[in-house]
N, C-alpha and C positions, 0 to 999 in steps of 0.2 A: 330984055333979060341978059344979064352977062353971063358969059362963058365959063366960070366958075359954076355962079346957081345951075348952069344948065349942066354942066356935067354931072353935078349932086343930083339931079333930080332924075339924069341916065343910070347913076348906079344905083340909084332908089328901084325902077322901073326893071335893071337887072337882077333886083335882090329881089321884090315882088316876084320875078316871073321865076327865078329859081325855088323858091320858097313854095310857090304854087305846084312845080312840078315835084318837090318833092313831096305835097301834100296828096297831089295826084297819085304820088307811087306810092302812098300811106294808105289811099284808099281800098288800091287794087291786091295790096296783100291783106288789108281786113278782109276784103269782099274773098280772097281766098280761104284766109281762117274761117270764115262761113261757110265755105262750102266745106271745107275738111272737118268741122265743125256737124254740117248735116249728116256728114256721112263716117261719122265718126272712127275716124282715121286718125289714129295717136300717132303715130311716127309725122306723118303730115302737120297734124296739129303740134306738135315740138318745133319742128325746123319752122313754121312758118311763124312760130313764138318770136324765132330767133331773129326770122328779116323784118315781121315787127319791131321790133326793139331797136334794129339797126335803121328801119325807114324812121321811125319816131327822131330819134337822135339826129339823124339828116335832117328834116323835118325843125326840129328846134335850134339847130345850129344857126338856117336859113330864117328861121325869125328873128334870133339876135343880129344879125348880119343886117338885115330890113330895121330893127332896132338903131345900130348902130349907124346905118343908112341916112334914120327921121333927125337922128341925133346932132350928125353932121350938117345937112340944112337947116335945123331948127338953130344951132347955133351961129352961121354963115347972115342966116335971115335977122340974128339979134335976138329973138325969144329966150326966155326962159328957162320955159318949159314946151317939150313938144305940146302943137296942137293937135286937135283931132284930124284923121286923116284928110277927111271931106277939106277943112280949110286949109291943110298944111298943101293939097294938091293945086289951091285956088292961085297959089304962089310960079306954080310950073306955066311954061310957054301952053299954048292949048292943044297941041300934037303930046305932047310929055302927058297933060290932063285927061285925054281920051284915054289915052293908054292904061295909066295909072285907077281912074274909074271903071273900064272895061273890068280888068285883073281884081280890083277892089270886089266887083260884082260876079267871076268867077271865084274868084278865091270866098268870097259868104254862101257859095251853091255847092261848092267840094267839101266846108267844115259840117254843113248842115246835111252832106251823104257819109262824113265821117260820124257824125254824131250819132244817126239813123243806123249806119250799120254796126256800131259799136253795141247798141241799144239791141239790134236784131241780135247778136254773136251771146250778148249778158242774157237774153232771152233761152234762147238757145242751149246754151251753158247752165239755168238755173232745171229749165225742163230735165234738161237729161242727168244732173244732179237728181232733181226728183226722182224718175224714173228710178234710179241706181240705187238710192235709198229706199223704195218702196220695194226693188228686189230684194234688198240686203234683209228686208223687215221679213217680207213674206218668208225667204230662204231660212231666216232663226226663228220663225212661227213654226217652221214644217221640222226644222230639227230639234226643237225643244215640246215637241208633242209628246205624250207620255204616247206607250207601246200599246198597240188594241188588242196583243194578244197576253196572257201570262206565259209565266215559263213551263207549262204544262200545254202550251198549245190552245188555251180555251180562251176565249173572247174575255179579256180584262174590265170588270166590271165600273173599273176608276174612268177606263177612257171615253163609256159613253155618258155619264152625266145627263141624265132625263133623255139623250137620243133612243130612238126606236129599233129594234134587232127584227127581223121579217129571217124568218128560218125554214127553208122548203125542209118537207119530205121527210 
């Protein structure tokens, strides 16, 4: 392998593992949102909105980079079009191959715990949704009940509707 392909397939190997770590640091502020999420903590759930969005953005920078990474070997190699990873790797010395399959095989175990806890947080997020709206229902049941008393003090005949009155003494 010439020293050219081999550097191409170093900053492939560089872009993977940056790309991974920031997928890993994507994971750990969901996995926070979740828990600020359980314990519903607004101020927490804002700020942690916010390094969301900022790990997301890291996060997709480092796959155009790994993009732009395939793009460079694929044209170096003479293709096309990129191949799929699996064969675009078969091309690297076999130290560059482990590496690049290891990462391949971390980075498919981080997107399917980002997926998981995305899934657990919209879970989460729809429950307590519920919740909020079945207080809001119950809260306009209890203030939209007509009065049990009149304005003489006496038991409102409107508000019991077929209910039973039990009158000591």
């Amino acid at each position: 392998m010439d020293t050219q392909l081999a550097s191409l397939f170093q900053l492939l190997i560089e872009t993977v593992k940056d790309e991974m770590e920031h997928h890993t640091h994507l994971l750990d502020v969901i996995r926070e949102e979740t828990q600020a999420l359980r314990d519903c903590k607004l101020p927490e759930i804002l700020d942690i909105g916010i390094c969301k969005d900022d790990a997301f953005r890291q996060s997709q920078a480092a796959v155009q980079r790994r993009a732009e990474a395939i793009t460079q070997i694929t044209a170096y190699i003479g293709l096309t079009d990129p191949p799929p990873f699996v064969e675009l790797v078969a091309y690297a010395d076999v130290a560059s191959r482990q590496i690049l399959t290891r990462y391949r095989e971390i980075y498919t175990n981080v997107i399917q715990q980002i997926k998981n806890a995305n899934e657990t947080n919209r879970q989460v997020i729809a429950l307590t949704l519920s919740h909020v709206a079945n207080n809001i229902h119950y809260i306009q049941n209890l203030t939209a009940s007509l009065p049990n008393y009149d304005r003489h003090g006496q038991i409102s005949t409107r508000s019991l509707q077929g209910g039973y009155i039990s009158q000591a003494g």
